[in-house]
N, C-alpha and C positions, 0 to 999 in steps of 0.2 A: 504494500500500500504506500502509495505519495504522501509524503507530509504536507501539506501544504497550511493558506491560512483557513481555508473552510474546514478543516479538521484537525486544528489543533485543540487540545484540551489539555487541563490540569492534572497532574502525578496524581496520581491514585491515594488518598489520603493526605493531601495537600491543601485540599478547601474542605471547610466547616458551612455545613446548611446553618442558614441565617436564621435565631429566635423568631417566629412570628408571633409577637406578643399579639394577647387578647383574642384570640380564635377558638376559644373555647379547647376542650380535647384534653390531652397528656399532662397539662399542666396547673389541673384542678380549678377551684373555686375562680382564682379574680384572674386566673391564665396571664400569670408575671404581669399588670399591670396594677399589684399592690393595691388597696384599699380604695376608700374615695377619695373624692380631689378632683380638679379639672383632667390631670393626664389620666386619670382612670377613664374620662369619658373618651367616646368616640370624636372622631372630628376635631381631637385636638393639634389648632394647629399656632405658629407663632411661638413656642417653644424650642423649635431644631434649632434659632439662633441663640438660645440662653447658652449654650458652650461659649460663642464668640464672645456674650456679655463679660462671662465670665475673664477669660484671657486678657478683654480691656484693663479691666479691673487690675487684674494681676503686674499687669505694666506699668513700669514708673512712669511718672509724668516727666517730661523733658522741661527743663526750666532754662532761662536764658532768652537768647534771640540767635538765630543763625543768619548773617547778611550772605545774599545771593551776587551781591557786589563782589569782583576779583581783587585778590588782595595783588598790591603790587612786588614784586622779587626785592627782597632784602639784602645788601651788602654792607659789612663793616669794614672800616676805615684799617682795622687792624688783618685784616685778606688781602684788602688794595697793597701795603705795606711787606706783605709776603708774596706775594706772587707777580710784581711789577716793577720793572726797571725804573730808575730814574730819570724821567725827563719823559715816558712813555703818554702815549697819548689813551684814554679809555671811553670807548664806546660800548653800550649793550651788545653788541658783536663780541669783543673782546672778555665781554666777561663770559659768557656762553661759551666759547672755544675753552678759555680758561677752569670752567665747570663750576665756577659760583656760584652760576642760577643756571636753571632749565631752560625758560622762556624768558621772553620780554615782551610778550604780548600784553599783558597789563601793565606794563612801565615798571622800570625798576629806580629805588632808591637806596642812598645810599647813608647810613647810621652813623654817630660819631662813636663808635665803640671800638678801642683800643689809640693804639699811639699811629701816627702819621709821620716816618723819617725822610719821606723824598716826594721831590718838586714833580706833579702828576696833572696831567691835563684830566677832570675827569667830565662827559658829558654824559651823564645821564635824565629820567622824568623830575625824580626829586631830590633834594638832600635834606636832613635834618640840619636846624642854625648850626649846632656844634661841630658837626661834618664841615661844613662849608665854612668854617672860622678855622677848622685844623686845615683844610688845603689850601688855604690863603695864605695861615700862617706858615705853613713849608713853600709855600714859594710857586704853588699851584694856580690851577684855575680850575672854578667850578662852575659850568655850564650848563641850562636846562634845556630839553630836549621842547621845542614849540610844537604841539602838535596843531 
């Protein structure tokens, strides 16, 4: 015989016949729908979703706010410092080759975190004041990208 899909079926003792509660028969008096109550009655319906109620419940509530805004790529002062020659020029290109940031599709900015030893051209979207005070002060220039 062909296997196919018209005749496949389950291993032999692999499925369980489903309870049919309330049919009277093998399973005496209230036939496993327990005493009175609404789900004793017939035609009850509007209850199959009390599991999902349940599960809400169960869920913490998330608190906060999540902004759907992109945040822009962060660099510090103190990366620029380690991985740029003196007198170099920096563009969002540059820092992506260099593996700072991934993207610069949302603009990138640049933090005043750490120390700043060398004269750096840097053009990027934004800087932090203290950023743009430390590349002034070594002898830089800090550039905003005009979109």
């Amino acid at each position: 015989m062909n296997l196919t899909l018209s005749n496949l079926k389950p291993a032999k003792g692999s499925t369980k016949r489903r309870k049919r509660v309330g049919r009277g028969g093998k399973r005496g008096t209230y036939s496993g729908k327990g005493l009175k109550g609404q789900k004793a009655r017939s035609g009850v319906s509007g209850l199959k979703a009390l599991g999902f109620k349940q599960t809400l419940q169960r869920t913490p509530k998330l608190r906060g706010f999540k902004s759907l805004k992109a945040k822009m790529a962060i660099v510090n002062l103190s990366d620029l410092d380690k991985l740029f020659k003196d007198g170099d020029k920096i563009a969002p290109k540059d820092l992506i080759k260099a593996g700072l940031i991934e993207s610069a599709k949302s603009g990138v900015k640049v933090l005043g975190f750490g120390q700043l030893s060398k004269k750096l051209e840097v053009t990027v979207n934004a800087f932090s004041n203290s950023a743009k005070e430390a590349i002034e002060k070594a002898g830089g220039k800090a550039e905003i990208i005009v979109k």
